[in-house]
OpenMM code with the backbone's topology and positions (N, CA, C; nanometers):
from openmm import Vec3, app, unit

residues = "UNK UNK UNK UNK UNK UNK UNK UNK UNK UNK UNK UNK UNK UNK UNK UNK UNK UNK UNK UNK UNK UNK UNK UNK UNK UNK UNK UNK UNK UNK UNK UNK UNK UNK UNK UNK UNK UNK UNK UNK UNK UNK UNK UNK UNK UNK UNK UNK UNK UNK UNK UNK UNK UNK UNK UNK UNK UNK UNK UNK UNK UNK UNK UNK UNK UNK UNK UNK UNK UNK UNK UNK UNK UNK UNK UNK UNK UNK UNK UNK UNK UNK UNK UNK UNK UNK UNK UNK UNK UNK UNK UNK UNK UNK UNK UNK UNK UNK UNK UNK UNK UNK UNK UNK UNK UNK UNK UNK UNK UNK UNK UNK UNK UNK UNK UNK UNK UNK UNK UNK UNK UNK UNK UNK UNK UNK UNK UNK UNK UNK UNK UNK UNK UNK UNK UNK UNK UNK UNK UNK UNK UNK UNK UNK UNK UNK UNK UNK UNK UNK UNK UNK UNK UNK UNK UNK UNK UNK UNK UNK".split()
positions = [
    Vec3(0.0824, -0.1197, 0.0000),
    Vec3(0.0000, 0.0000, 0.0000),
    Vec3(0.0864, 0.1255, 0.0000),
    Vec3(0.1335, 0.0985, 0.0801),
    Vec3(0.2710, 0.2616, 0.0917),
    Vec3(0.3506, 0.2988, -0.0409),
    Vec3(0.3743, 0.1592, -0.1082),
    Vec3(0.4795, 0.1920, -0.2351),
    Vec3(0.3406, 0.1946, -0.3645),
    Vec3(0.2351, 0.2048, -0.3414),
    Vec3(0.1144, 0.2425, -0.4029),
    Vec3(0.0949, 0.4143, -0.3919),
    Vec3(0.0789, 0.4323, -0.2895),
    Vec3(0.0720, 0.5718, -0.2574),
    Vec3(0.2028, 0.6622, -0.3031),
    Vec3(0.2747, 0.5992, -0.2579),
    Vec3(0.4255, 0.6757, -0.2903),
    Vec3(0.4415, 0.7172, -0.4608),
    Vec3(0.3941, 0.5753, -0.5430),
    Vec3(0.3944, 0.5997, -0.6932),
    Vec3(0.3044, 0.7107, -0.7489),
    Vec3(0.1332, 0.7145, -0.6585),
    Vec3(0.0481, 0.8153, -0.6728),
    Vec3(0.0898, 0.9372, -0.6221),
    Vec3(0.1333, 0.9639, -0.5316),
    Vec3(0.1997, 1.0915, -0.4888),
    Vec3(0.2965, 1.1542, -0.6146),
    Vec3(0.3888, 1.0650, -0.6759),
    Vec3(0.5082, 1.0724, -0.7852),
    Vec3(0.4153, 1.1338, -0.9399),
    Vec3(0.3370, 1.0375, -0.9147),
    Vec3(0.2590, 1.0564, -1.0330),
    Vec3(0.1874, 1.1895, -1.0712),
    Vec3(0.1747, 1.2239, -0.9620),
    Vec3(0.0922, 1.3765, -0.9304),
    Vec3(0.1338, 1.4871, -0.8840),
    Vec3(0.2494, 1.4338, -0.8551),
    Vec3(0.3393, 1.6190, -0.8739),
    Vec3(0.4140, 1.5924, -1.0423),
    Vec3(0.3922, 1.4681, -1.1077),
    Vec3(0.4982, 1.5188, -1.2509),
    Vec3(0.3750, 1.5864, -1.3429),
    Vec3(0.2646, 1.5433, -1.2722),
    Vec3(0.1681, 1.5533, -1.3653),
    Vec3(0.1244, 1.7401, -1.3359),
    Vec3(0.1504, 1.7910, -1.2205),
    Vec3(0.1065, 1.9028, -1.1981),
    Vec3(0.2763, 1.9342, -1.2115),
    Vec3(0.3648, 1.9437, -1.2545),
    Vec3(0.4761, 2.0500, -1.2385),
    Vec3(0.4463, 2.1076, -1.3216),
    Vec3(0.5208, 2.2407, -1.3052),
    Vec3(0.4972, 2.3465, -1.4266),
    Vec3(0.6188, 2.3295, -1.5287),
    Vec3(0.5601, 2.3863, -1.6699),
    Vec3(0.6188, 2.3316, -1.7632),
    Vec3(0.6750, 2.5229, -1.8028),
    Vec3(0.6812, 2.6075, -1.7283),
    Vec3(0.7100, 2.7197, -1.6951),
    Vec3(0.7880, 2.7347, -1.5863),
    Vec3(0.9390, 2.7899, -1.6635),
    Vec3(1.0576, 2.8080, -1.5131),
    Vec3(1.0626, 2.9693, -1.5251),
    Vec3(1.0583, 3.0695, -1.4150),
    Vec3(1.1019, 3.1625, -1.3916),
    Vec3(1.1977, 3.2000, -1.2985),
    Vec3(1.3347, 3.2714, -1.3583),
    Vec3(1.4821, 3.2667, -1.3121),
    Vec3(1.4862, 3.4275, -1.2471),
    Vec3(1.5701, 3.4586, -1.1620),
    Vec3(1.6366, 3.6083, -1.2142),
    Vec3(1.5104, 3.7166, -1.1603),
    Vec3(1.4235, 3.7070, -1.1259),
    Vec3(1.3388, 3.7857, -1.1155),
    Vec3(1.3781, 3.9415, -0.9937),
    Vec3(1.3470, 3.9850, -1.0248),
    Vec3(1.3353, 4.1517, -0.9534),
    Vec3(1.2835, 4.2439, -0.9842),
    Vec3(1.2107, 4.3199, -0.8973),
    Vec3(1.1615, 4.4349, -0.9081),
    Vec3(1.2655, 4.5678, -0.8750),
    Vec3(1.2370, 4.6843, -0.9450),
    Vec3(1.3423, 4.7954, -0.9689),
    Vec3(1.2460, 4.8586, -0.7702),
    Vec3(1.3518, 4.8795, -0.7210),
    Vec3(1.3507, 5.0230, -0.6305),
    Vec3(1.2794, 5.1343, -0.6688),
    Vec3(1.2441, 5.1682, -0.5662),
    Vec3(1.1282, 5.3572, -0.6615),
    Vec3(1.2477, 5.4396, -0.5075),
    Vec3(1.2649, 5.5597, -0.5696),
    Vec3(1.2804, 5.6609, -0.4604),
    Vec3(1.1009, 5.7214, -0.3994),
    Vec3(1.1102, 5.7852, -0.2892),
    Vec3(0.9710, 5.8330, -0.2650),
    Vec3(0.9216, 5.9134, -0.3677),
    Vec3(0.8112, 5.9424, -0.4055),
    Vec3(0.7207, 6.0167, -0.5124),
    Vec3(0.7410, 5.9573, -0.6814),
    Vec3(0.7916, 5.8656, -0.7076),
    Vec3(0.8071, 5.7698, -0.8479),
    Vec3(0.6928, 5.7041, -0.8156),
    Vec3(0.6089, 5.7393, -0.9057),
    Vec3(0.4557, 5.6259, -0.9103),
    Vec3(0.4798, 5.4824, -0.9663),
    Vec3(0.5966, 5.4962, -1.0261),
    Vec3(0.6185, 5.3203, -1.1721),
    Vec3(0.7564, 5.2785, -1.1078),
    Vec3(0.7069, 5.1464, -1.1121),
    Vec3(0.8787, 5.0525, -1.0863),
    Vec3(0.8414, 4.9800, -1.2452),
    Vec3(0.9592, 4.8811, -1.2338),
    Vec3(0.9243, 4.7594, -1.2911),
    Vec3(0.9736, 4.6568, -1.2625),
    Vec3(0.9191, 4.4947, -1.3535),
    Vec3(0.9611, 4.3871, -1.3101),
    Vec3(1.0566, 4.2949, -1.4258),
    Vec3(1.1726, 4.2531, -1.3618),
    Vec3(1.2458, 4.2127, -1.4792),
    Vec3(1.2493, 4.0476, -1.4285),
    Vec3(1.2742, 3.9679, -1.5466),
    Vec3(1.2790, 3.7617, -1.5224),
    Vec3(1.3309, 3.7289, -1.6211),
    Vec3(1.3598, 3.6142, -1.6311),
    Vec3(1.4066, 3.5489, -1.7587),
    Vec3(1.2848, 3.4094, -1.7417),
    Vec3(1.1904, 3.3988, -1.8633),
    Vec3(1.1022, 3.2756, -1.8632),
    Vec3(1.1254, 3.1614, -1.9495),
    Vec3(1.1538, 3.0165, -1.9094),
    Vec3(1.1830, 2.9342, -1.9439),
    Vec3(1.0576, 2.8701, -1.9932),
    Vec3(1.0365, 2.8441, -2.1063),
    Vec3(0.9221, 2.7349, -2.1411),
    Vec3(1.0157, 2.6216, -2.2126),
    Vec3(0.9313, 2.5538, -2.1061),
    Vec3(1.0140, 2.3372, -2.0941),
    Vec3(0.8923, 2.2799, -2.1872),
    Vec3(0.8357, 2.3504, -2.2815),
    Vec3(0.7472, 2.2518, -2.3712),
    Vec3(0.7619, 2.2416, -2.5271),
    Vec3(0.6867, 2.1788, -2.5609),
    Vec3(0.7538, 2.2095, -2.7740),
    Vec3(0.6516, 2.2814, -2.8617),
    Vec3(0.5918, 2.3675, -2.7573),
    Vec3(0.4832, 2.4758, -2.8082),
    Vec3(0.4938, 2.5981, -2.7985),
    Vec3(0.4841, 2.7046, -2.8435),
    Vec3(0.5763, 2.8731, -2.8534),
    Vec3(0.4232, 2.8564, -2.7224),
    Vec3(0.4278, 2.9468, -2.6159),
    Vec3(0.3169, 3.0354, -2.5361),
    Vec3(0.3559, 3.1743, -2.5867),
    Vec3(0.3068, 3.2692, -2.4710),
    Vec3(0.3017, 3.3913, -2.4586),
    Vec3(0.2826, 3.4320, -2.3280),
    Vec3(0.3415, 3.5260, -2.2622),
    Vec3(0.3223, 3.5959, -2.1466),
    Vec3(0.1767, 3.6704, -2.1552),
    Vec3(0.0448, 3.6591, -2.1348),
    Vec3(-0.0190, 3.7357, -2.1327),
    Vec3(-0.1057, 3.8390, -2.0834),
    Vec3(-0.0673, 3.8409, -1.9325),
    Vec3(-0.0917, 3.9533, -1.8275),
    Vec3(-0.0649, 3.9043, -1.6762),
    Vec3(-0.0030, 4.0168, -1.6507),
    Vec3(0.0138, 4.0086, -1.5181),
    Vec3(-0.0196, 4.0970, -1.4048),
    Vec3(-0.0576, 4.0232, -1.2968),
    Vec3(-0.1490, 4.0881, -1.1753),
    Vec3(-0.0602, 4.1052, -1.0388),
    Vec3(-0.0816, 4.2530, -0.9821),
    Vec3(-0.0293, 4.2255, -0.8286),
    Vec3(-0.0932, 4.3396, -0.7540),
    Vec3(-0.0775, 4.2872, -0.6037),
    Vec3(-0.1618, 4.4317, -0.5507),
    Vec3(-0.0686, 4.5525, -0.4817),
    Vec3(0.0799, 4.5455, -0.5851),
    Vec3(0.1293, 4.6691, -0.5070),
    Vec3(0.0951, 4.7860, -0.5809),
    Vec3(0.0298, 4.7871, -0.6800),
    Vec3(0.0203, 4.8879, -0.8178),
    Vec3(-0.1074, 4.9051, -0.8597),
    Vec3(-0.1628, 5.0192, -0.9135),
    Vec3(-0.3121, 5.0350, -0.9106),
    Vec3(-0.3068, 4.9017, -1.1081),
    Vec3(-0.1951, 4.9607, -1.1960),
    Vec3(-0.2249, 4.9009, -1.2959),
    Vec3(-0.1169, 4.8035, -1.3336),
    Vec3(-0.1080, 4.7112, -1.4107),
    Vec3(0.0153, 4.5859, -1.4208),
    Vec3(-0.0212, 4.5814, -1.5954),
    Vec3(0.1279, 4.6435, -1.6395),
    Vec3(0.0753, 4.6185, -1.8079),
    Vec3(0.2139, 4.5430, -1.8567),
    Vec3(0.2398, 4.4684, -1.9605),
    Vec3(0.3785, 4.4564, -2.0108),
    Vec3(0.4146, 4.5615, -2.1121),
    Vec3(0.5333, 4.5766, -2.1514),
    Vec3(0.6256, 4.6627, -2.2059),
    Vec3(0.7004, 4.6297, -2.3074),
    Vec3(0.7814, 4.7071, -2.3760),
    Vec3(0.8823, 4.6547, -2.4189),
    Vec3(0.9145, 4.8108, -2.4696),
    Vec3(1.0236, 4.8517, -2.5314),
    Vec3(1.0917, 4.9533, -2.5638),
    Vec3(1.1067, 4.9605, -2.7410),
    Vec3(1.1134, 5.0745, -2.8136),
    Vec3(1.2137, 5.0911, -2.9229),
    Vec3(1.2705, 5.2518, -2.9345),
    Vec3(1.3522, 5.2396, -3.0333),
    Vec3(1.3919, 5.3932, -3.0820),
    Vec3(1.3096, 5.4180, -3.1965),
    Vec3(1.3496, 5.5464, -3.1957),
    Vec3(1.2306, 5.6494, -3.3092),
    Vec3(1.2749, 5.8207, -3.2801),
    Vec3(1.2746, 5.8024, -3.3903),
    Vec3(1.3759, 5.9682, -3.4022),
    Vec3(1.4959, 5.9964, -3.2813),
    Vec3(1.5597, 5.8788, -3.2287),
    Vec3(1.6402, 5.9731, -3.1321),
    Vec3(1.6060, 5.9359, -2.9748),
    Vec3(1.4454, 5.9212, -2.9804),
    Vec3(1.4259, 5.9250, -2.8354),
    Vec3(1.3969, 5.7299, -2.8089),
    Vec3(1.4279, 5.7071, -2.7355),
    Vec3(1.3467, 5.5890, -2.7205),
    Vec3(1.2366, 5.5912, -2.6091),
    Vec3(1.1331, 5.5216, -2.6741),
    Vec3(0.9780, 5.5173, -2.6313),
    Vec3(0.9909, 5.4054, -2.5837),
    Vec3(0.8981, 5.3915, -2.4664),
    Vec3(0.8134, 5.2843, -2.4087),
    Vec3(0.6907, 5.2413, -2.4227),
    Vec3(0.6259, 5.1445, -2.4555),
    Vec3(0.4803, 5.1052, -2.4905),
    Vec3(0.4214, 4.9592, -2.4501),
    Vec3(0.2910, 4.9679, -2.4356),
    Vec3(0.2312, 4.8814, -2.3993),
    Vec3(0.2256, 4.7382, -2.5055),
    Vec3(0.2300, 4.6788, -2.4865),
    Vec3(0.2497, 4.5369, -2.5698),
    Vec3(0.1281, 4.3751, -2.4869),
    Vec3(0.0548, 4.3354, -2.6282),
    Vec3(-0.0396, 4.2611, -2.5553),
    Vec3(0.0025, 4.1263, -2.5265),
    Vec3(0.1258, 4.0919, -2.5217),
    Vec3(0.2122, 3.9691, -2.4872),
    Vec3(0.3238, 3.9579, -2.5221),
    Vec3(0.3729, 3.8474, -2.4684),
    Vec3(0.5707, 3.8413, -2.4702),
    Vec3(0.6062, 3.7178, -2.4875),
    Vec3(0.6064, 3.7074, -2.6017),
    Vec3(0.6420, 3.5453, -2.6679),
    Vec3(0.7347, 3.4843, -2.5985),
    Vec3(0.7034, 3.3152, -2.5505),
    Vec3(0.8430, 3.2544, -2.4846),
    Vec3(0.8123, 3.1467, -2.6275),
    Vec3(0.9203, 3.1184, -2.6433),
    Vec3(0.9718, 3.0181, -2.7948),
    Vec3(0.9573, 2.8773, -2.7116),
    Vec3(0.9378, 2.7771, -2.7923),
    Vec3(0.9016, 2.6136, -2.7434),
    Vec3(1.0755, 2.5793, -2.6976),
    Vec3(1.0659, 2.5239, -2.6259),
    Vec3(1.2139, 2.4566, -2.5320),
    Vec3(1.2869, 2.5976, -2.5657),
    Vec3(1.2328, 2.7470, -2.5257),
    Vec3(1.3431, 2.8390, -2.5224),
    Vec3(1.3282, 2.9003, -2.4166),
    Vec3(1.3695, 3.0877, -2.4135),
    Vec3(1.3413, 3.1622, -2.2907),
    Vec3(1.3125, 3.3058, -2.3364),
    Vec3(1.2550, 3.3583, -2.2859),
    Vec3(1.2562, 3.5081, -2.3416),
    Vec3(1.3176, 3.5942, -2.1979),
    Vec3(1.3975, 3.6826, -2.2199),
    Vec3(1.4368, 3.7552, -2.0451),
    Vec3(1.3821, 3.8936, -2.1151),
    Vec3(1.2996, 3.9319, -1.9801),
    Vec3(1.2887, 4.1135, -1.9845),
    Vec3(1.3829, 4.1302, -1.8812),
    Vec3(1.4219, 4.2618, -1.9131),
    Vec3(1.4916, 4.3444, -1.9009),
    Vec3(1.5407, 4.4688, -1.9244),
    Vec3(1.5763, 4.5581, -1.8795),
    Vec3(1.5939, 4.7114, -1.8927),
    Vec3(1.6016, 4.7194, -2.0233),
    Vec3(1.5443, 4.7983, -2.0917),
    Vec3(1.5959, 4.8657, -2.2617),
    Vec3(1.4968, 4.7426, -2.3244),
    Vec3(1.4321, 4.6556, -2.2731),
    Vec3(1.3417, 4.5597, -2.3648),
    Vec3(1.2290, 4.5049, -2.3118),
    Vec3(1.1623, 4.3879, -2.3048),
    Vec3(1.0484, 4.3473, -2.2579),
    Vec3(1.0671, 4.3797, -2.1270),
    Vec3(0.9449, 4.4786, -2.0527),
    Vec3(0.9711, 4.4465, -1.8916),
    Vec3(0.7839, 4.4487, -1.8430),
    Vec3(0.7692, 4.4230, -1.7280),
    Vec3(0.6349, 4.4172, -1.6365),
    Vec3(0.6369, 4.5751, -1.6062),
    Vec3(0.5453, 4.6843, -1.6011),
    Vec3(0.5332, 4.7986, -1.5762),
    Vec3(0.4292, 4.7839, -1.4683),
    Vec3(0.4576, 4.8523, -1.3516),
    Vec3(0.4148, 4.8640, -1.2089),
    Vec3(0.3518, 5.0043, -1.1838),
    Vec3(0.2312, 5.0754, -1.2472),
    Vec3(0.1694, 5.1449, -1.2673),
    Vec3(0.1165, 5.2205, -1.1740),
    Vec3(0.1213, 5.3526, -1.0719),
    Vec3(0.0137, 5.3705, -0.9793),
    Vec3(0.0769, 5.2589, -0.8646),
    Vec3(0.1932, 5.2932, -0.8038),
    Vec3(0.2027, 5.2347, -0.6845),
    Vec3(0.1485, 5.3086, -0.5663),
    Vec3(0.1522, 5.1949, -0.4891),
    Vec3(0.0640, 5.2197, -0.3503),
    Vec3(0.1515, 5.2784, -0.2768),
    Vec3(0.2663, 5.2599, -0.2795),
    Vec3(0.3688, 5.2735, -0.1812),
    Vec3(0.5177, 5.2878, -0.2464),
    Vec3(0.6254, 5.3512, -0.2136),
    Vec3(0.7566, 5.2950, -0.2879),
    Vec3(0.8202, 5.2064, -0.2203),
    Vec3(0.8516, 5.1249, -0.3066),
    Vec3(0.9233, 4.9949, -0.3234),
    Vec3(1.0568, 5.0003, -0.2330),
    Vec3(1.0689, 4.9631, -0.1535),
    Vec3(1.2020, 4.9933, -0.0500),
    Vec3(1.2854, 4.8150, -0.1219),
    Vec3(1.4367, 4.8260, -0.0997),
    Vec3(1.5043, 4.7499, -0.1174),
    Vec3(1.5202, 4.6420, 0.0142),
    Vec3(1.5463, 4.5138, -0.0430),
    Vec3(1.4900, 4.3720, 0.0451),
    Vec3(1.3138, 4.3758, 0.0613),
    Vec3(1.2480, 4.4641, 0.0096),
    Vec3(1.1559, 4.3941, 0.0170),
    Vec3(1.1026, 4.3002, -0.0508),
    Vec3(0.9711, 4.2532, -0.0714),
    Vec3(0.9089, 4.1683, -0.1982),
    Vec3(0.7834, 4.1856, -0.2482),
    Vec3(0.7786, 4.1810, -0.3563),
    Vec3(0.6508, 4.1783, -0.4341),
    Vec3(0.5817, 4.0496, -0.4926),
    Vec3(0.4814, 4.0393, -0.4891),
    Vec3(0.4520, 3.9148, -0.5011),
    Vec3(0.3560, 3.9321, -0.6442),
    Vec3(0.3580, 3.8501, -0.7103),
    Vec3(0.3354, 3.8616, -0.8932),
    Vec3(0.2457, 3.7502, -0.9221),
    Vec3(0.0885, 3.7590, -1.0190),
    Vec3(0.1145, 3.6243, -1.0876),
    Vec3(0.1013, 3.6484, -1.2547),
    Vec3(0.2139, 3.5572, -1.2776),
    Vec3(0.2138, 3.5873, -1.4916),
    Vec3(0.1110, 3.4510, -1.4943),
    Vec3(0.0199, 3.5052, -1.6070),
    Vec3(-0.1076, 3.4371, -1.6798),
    Vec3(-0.0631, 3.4021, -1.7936),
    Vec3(-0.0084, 3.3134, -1.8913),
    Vec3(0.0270, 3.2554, -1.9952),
    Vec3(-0.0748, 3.1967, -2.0829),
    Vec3(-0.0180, 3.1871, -2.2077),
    Vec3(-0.1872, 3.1857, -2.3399),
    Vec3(-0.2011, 3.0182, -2.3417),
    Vec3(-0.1206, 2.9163, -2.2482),
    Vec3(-0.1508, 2.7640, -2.2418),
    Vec3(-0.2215, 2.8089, -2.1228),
    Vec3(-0.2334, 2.8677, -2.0745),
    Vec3(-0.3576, 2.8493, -1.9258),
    Vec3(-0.3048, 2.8067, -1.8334),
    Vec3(-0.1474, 2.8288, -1.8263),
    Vec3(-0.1030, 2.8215, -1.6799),
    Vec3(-0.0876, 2.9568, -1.5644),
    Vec3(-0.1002, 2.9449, -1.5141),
    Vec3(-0.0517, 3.1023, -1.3708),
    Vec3(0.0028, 3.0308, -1.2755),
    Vec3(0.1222, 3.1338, -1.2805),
    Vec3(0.2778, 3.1312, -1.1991),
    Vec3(0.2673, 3.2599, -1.0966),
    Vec3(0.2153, 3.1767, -0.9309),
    Vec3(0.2428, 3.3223, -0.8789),
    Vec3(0.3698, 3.3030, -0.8159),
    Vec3(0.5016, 3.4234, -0.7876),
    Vec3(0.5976, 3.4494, -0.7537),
    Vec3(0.5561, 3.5534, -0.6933),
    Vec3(0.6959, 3.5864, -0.5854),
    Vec3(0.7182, 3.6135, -0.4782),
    Vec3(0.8816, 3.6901, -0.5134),
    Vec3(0.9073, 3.8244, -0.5776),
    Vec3(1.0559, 3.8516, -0.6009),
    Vec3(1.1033, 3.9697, -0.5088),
    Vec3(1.2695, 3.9849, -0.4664),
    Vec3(1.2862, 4.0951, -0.4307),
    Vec3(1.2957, 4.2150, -0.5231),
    Vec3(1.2592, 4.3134, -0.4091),
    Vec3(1.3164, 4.4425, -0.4712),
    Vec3(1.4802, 4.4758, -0.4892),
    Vec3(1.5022, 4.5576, -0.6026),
    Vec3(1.6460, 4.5434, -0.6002),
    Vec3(1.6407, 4.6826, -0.6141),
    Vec3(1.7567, 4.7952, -0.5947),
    Vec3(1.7935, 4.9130, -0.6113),
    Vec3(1.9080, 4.8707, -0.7040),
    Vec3(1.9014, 4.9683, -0.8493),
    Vec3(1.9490, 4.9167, -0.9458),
    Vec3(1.9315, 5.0815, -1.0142),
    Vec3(1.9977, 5.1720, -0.9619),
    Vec3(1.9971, 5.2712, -1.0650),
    Vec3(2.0477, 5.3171, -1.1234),
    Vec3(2.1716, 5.2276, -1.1806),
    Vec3(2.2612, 5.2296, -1.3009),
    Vec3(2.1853, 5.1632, -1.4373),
    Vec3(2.2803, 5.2003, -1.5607),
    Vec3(2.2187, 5.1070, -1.6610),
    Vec3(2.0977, 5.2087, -1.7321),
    Vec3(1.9712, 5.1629, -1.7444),
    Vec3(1.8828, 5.2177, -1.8213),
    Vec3(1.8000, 5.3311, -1.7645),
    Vec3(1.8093, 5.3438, -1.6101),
    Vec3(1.7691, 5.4334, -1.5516),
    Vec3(1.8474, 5.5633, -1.5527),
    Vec3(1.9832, 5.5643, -1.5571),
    Vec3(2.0797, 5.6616, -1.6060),
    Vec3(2.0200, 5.7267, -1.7397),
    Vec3(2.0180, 5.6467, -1.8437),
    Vec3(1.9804, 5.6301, -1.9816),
    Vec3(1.8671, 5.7772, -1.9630),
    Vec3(1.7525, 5.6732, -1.9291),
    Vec3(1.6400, 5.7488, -1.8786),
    Vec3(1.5988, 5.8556, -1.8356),
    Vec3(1.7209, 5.8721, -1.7413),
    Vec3(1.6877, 6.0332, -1.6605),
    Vec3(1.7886, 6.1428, -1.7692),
    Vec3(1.8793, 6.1216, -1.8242),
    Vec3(1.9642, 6.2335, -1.8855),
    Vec3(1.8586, 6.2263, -2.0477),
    Vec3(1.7960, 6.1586, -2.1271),
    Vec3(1.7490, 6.1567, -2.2772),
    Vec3(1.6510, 6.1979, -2.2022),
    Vec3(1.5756, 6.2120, -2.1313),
    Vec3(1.3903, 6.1947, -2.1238),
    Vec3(1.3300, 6.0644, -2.1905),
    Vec3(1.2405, 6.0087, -2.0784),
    Vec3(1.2246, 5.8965, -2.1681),
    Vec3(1.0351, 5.9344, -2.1826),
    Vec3(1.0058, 5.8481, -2.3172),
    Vec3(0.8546, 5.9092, -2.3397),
    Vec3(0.7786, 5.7281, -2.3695),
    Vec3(0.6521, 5.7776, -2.2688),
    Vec3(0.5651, 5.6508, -2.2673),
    Vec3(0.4652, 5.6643, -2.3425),
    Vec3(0.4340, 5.5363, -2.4155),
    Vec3(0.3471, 5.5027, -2.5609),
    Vec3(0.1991, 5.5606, -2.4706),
    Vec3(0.2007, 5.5127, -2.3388),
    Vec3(0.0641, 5.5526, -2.2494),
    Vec3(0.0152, 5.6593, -2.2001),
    Vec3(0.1302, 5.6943, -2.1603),
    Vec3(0.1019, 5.8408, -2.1142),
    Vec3(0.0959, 5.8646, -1.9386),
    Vec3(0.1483, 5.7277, -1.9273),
    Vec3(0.1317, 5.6929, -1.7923),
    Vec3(0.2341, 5.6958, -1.7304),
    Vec3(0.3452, 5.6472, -1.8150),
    Vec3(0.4604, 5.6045, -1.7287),
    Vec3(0.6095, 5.7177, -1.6904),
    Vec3(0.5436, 5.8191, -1.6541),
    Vec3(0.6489, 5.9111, -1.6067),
    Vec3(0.7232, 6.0433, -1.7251),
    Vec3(0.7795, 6.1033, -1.7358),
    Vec3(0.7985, 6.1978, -1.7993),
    Vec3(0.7869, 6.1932, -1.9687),
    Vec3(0.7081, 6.2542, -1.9924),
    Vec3(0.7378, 6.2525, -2.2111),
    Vec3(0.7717, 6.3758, -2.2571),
] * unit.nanometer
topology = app.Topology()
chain = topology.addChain("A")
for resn in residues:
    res = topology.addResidue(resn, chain)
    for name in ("N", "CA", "C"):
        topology.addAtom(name, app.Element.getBySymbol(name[0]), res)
């Protein structure tokens, strides 16, 4: 009976693992009065079918949209995007200057060691909730950012 159960137990976590790995995850630091952070990961899809990232929810932020960046005349823009392709047995990483989670209308600023807790909704019908730290990270694209002006496709996300 025990090595019955033991096989059913086996059987039912391979059957429920997720076929979705998320690596690397962090949320950006806000100084006080910054309404927008964001969220950066690298997503692993372990299957032989392309998905898509297709929205994500949390309650530190009034709105949760995805992103991604380009150039255009000079300035580079930020804009809303209605998913974030992960490739079959590949990974897609957001990250500064490209796909990222936009943290819209925060409640509060984001202090460093803390955590935010996330869930990504994917177009196979899985949801991944995570749990990431905050990181203070204001080198890199935030530099970028504050000396060009950076301008949002929304109108939401901080100076245009």
């Amino acid at each position: 009976m025990k090595k019955f159960l033991l096989l059913t137990l086996l059987s039912v976590s391979i059957l429920f693992a997720s076929n979705i790995e998320v690596k690397d995850a962090y949320v950006r630091a806000t100084p006080p009065g910054l309404p927008n952070s964001a969220a950066f990961m690298s997503v692993e899809n372990k299957t032989d079918k392309n998905i898509a990232l297709v929205k994500v929810t949390s309650d530190v932020s009034k709105v949760v949209e995805l992103h991604t960046h380009s150039m255009k005349d000079g300035v580079m823009k930020m804009y809303q995007v209605p998913k974030i392709d992960i490739p079959a047995n590949g990974k897609t990483t957001l990250k500064p200057g490209g796909f990222h989670v936009m943290l819209i209308g925060l409640h509060k600023p984001l202090k460093e060691k803390e955590e935010v807790t996330i869930t990504l909704e994917f177009s196979n019908g899985e949801n991944k909730t995570i749990t990431i730290p905050v990181k203070s990270v204001m080198g890199g694209m935030m530099k970028k950012e504050m000396k060009k002006g950076m301008s949002c496709g929304t109108g939401k996300c901080g100076s245009n």
